[in-house]
N, C-alpha and C positions, 0 to 999 in steps of 0.2 A: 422709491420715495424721492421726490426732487426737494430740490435745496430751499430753506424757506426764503431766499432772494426770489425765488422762481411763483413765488403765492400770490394772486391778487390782491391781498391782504399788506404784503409788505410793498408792491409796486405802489399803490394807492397811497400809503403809511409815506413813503420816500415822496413822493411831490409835494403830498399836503402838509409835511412836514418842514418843507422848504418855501413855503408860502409868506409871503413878507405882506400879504394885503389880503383884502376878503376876496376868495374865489366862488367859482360857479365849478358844478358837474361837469357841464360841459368845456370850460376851460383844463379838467381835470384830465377829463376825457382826450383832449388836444394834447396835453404835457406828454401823456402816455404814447400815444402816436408818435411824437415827434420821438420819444424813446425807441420804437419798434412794437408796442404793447397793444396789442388793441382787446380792448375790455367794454362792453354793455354799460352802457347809463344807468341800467340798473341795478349792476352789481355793484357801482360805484358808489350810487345814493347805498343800496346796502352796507355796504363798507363803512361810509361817510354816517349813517345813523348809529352804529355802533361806535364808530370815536365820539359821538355825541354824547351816547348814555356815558362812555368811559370819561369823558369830561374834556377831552381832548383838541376838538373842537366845537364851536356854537353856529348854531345856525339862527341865521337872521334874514327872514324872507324867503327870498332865493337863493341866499348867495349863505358860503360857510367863513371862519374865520376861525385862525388857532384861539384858544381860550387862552392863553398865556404867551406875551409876549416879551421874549427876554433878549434884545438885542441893542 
């Protein structure tokens, strides 16, 4: 069993989490890279619609943004 740091779930969770402005997939998709991550656009939008229904983040358009901004 690997470590849940190790889950596409939390790689994805940790960028978008750190987003100070509205992103795109494909910007998501680039963070992860620059991490060493390389993860499918479409497991990202996967990811990324499940923080949606969880309310986590919003999407608008094309682009996502945290639903709450507390900084």
């Amino acid at each position: 069993m690997s470590p849940i740091t190790e889950t596409p779930n939390y790689k994805v969770s940790n960028v978008v989490l750190s987003q100070k402005r509205p992103f795109t997939i494909s910007e998501v998709e680039l963070e992860l890279r620059r991490m060493g991550n390389e993860l499918q656009q479409e497991l990202i939008k996967k990811i990324l619609d499940r923080l949606n229904d969880n309310g986590v983040v919003v999407k608008n358009g094309g682009s996502y943004s945290l639903s709450i901004y507390d900084f």
